[in-house]
DRENDO-1510 file (C-alpha; in Angstrom, 1 decimal, always signed):
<recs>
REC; n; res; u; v; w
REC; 1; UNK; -32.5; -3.4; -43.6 .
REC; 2; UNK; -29.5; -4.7; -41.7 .
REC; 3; UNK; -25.7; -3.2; -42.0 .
REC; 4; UNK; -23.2; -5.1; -43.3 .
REC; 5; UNK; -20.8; -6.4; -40.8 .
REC; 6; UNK; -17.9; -4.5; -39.8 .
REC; 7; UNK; -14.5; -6.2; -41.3 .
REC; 8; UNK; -12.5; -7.3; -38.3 .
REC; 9; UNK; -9.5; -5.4; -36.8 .
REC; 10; UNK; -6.6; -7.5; -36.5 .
REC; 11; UNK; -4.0; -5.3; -34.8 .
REC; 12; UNK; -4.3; -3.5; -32.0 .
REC; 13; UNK; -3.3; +0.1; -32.4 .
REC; 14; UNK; -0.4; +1.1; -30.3 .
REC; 15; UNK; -0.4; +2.4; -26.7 .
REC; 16; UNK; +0.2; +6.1; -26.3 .
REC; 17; UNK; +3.2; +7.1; -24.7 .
REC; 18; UNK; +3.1; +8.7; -21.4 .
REC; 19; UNK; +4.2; +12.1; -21.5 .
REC; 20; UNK; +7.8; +13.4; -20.7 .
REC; 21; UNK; +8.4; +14.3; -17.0 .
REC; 22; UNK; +10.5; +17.4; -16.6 .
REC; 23; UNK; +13.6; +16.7; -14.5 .
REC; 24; UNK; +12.3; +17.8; -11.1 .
REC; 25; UNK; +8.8; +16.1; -11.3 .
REC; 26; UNK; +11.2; +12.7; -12.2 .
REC; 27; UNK; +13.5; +13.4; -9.2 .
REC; 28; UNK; +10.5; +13.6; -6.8 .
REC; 29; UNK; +9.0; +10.7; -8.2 .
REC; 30; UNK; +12.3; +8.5; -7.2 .
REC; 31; UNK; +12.5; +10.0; -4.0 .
REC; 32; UNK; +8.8; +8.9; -3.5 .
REC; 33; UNK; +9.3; +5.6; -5.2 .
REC; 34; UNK; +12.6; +4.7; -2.6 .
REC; 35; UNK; +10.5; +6.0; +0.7 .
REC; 36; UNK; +10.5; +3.2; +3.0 .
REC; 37; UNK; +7.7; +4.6; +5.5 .
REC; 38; UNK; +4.7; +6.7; +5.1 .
REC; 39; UNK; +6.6; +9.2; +7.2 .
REC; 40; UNK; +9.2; +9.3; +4.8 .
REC; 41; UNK; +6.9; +10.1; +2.2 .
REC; 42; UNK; +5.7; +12.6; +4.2 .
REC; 43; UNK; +8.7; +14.7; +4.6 .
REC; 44; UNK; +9.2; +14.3; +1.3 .
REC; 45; UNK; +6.3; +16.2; +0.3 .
REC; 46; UNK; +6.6; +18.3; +3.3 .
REC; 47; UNK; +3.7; +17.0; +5.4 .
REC; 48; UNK; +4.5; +16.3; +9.2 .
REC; 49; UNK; +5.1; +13.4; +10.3 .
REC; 50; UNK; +2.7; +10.4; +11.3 .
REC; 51; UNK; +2.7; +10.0; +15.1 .
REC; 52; UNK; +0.6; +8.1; +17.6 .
REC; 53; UNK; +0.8; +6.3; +20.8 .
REC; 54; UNK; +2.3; +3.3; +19.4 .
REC; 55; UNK; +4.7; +4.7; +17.0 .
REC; 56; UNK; +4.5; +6.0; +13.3 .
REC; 57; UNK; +1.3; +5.0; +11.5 .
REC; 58; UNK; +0.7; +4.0; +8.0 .
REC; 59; UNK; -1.6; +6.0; +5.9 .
REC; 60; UNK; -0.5; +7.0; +3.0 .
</recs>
């Protein structure tokens, strides 16, 4: 007792859309997105800033 094949799908259904940010979670997200440093980003999100003995380090 086998099943019968499944018919074939020939479209793909469509991508969900991502939700709809609300003003100020789109505003941080461009200040994030033109950050240059990871101490920018930092301040942004109100972290202090990277420091070290040979300047700012990376680690975000």
């Amino acid at each position: 007792m086998s099943n019968p094949p499944l018919p074939r799908v020939t479209e793909r259904p469509a991508a969900p859309k991502p939700p709809r940010l609300d003003s100020a979670t789109e505003q941080l997200v461009e200040r994030l997105r033109s950050a240059r440093t990871a101490n920018e980003m930092a301040e942004i999100v109100g972290l202090k800033p990277i420091k070290g003995r040979s300047g700012p380090k990376i680690a975000y």
